[in-house]
Gaussian input, Z-matrix of N, CA and C with variables (Angstrom, degrees):
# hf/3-21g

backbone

0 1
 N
 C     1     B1
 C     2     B2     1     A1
 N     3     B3     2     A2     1     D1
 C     4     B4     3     A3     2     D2
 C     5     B5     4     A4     3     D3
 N     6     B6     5     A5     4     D4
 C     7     B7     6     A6     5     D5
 C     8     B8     7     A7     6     D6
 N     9     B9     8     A8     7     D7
 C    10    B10     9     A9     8     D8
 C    11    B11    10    A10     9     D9
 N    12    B12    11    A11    10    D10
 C    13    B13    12    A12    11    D11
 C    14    B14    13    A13    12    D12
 N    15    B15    14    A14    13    D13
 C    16    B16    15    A15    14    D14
 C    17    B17    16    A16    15    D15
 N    18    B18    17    A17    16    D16
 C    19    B19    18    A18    17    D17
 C    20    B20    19    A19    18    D18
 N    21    B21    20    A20    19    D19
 C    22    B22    21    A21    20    D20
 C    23    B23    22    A22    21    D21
 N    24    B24    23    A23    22    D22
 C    25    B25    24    A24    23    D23
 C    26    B26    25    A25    24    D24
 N    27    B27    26    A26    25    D25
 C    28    B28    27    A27    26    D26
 C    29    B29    28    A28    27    D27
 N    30    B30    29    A29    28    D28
 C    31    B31    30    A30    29    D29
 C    32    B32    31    A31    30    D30
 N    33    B33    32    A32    31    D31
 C    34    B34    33    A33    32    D32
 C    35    B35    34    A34    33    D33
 N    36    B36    35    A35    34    D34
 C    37    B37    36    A36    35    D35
 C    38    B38    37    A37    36    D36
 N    39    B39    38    A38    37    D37
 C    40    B40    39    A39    38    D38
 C    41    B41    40    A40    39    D39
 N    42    B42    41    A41    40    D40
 C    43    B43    42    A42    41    D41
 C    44    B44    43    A43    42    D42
 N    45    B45    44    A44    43    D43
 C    46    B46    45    A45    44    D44
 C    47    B47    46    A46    45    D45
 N    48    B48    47    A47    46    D46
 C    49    B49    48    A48    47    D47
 C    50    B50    49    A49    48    D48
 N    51    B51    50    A50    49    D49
 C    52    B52    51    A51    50    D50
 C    53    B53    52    A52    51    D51
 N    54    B54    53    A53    52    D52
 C    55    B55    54    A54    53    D53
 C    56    B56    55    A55    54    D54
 N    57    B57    56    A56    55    D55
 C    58    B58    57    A57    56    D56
 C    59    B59    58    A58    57    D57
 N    60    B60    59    A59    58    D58
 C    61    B61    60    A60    59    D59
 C    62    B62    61    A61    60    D60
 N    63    B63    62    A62    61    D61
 C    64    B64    63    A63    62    D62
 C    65    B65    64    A64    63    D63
 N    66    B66    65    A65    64    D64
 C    67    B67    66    A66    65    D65
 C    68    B68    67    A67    66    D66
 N    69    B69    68    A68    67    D67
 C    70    B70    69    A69    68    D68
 C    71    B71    70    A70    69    D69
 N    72    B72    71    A71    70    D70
 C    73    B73    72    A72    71    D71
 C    74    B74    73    A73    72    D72
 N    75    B75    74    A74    73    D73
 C    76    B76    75    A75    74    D74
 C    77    B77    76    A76    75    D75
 N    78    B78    77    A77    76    D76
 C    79    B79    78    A78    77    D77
 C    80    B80    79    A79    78    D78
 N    81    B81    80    A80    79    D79
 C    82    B82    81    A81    80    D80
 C    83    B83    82    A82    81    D81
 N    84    B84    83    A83    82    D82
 C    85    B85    84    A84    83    D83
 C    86    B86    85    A85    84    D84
 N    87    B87    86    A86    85    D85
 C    88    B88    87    A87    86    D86
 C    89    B89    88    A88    87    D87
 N    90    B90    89    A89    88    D88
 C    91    B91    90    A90    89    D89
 C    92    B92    91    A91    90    D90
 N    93    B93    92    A92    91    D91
 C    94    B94    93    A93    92    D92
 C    95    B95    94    A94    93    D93
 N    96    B96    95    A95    94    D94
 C    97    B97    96    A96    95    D95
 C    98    B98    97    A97    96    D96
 N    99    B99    98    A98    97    D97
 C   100   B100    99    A99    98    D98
 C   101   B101   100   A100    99    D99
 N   102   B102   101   A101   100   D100
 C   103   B103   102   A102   101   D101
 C   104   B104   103   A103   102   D102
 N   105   B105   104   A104   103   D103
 C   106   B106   105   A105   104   D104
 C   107   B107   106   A106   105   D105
 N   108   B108   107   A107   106   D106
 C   109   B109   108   A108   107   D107
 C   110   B110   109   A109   108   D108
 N   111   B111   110   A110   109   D109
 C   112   B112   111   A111   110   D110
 C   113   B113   112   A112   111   D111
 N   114   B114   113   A113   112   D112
 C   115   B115   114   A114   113   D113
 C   116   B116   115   A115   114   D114
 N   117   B117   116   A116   115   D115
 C   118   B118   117   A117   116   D116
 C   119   B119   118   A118   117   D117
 N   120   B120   119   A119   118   D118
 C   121   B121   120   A120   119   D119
 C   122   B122   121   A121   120   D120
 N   123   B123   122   A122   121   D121
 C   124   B124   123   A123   122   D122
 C   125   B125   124   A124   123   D123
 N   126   B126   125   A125   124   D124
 C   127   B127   126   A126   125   D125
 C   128   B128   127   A127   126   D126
 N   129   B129   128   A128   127   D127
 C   130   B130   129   A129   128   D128
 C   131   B131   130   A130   129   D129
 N   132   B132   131   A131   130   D130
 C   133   B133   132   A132   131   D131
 C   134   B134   133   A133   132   D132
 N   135   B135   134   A134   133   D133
 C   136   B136   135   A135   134   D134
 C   137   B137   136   A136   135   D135
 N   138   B138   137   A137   136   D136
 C   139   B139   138   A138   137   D137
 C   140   B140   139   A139   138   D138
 N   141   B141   140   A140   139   D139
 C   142   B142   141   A141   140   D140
 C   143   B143   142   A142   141   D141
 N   144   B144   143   A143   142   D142
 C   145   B145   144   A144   143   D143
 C   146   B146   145   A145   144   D144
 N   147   B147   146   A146   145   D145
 C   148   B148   147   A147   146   D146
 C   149   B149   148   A148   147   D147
 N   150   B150   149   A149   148   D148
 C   151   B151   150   A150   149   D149
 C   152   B152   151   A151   150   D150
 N   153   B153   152   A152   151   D151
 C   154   B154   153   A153   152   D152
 C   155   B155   154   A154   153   D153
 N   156   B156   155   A155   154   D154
 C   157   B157   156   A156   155   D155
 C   158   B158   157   A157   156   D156

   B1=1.4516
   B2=1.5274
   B3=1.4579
   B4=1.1607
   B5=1.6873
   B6=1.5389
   B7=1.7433
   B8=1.1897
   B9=1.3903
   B10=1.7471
   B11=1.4990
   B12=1.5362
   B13=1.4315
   B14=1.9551
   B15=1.4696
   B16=1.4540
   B17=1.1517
   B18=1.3392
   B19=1.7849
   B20=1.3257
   B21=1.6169
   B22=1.5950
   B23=1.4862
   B24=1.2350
   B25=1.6447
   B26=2.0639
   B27=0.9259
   B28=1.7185
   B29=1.5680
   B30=1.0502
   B31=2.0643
   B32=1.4815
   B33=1.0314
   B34=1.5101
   B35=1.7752
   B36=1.2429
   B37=1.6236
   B38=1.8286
   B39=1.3144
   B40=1.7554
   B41=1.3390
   B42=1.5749
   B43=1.6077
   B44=0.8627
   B45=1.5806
   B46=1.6327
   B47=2.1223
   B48=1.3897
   B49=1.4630
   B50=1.5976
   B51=1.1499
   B52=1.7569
   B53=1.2175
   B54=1.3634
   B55=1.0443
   B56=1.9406
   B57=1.2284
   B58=1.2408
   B59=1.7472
   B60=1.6105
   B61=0.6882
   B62=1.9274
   B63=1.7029
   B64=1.7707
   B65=1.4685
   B66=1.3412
   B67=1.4424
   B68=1.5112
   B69=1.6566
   B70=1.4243
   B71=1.8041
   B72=1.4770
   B73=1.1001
   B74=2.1621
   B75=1.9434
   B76=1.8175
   B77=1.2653
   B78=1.3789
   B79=1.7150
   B80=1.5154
   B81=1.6053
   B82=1.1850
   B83=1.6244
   B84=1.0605
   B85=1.4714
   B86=1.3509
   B87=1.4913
   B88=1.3134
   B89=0.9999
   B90=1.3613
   B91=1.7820
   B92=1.2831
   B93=1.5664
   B94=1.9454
   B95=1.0274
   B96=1.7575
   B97=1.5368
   B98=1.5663
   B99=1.2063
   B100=1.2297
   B101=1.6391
   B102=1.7675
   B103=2.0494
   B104=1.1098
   B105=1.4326
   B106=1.7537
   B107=1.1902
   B108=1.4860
   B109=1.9474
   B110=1.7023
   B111=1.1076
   B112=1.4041
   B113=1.6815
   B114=1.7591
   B115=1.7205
   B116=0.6424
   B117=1.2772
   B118=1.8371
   B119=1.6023
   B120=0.9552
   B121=1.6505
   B122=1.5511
   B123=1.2356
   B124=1.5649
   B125=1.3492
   B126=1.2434
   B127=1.7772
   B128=1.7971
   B129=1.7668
   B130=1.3380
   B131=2.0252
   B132=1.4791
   B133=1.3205
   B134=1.2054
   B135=1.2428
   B136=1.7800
   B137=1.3118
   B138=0.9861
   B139=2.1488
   B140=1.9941
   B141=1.2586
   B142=1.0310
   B143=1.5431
   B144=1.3006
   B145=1.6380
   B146=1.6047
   B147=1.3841
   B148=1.4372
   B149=1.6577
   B150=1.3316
   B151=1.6100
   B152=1.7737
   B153=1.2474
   B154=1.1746
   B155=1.6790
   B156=1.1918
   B157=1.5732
   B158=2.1810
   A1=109.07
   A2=125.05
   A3=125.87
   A4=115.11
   A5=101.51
   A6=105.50
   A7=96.54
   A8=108.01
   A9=96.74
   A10=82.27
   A11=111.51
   A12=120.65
   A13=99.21
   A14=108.45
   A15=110.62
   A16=141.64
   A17=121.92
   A18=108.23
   A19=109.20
   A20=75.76
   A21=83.88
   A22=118.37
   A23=109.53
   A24=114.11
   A25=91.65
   A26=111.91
   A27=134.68
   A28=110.20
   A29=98.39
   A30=105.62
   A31=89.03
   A32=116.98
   A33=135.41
   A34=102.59
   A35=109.29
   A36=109.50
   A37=80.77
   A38=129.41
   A39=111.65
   A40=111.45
   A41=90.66
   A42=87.13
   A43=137.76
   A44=126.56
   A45=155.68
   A46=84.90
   A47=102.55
   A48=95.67
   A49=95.56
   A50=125.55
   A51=111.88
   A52=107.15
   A53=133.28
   A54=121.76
   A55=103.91
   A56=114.44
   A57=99.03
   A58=136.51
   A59=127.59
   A60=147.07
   A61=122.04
   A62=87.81
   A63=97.01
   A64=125.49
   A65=95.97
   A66=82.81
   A67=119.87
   A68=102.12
   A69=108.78
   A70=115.05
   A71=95.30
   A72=136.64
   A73=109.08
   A74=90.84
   A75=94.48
   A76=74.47
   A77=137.19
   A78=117.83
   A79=92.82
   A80=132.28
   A81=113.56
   A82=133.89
   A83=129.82
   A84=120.44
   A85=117.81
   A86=125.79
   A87=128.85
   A88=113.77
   A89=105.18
   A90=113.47
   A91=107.99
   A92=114.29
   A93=123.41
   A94=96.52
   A95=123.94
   A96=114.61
   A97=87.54
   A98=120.44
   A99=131.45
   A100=108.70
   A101=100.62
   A102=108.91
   A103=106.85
   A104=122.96
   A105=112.97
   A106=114.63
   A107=103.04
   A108=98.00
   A109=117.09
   A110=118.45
   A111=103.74
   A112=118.06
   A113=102.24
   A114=92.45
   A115=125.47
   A116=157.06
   A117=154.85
   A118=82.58
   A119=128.89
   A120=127.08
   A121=86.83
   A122=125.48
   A123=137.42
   A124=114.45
   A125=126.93
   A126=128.55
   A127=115.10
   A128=104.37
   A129=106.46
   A130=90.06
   A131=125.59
   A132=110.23
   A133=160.65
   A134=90.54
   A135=111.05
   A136=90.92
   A137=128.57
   A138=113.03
   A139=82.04
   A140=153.30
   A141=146.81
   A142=115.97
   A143=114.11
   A144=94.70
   A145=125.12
   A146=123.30
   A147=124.26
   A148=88.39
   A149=91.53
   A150=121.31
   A151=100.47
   A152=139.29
   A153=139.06
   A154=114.15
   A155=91.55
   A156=90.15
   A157=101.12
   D1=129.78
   D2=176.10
   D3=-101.19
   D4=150.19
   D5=-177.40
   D6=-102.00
   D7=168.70
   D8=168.31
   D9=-154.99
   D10=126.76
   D11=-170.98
   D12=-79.84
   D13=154.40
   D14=139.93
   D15=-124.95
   D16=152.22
   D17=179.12
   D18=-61.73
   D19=150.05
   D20=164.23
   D21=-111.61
   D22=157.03
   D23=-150.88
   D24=-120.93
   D25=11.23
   D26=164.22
   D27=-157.38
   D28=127.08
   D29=160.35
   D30=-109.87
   D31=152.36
   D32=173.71
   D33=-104.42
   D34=-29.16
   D35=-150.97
   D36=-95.49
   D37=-47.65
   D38=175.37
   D39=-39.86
   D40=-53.93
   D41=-168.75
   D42=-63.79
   D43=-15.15
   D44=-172.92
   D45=-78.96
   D46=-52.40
   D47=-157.65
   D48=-75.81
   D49=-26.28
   D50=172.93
   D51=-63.46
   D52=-60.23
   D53=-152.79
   D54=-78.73
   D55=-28.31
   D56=158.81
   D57=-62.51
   D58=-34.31
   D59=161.26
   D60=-45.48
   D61=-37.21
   D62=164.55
   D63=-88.47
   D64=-10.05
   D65=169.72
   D66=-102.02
   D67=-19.26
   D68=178.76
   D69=-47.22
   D70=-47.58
   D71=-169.48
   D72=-53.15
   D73=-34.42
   D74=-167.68
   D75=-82.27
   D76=-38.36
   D77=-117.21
   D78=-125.19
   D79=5.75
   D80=167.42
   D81=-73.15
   D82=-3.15
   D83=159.44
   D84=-117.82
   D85=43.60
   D86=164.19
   D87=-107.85
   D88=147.76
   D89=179.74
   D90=-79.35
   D91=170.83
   D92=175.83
   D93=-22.47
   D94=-72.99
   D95=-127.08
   D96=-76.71
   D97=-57.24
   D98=-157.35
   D99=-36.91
   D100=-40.49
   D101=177.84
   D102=-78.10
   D103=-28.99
   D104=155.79
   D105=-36.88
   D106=-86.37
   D107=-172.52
   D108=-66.14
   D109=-0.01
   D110=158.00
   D111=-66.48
   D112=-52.56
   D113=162.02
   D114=-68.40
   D115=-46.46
   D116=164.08
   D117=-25.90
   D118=-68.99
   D119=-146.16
   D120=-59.69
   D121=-90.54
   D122=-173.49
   D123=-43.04
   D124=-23.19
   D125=156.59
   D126=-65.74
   D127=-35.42
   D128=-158.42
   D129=-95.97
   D130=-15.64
   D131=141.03
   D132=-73.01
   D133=5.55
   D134=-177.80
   D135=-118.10
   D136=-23.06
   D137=173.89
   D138=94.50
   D139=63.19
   D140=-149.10
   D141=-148.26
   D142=74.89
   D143=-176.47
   D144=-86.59
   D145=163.44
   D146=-159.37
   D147=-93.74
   D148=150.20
   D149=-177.24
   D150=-28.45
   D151=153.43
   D152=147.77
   D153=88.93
   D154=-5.09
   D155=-165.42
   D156=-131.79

């Protein structure tokens, strides 16, 4: 039986690792508070509220 692969025209899993990789990248030498208000900031630009609230 033969496979025959196709492209893919989206990876989900690059894109998961870029956009993780950029943020690793803003947010590695800040302290707690400081990664707090970075999310507050980036939640309160997308119009985005956190689970429960």
């Amino acid at each position: 039986m033969e496979t025959t692969k196709k492209e893919k025209q989206f990876d989900a899993v690059t894109m998961m690792r870029e956009i993780r990789d950029k943020i690793s990248s803003e947010t590695q030498h800040m302290t707690l508070d400081e990664l707090k208000a970075y999310i507050k900031q980036k939640l309160d630009e997308n119009k985005t509220k956190l689970i429960g609230q």
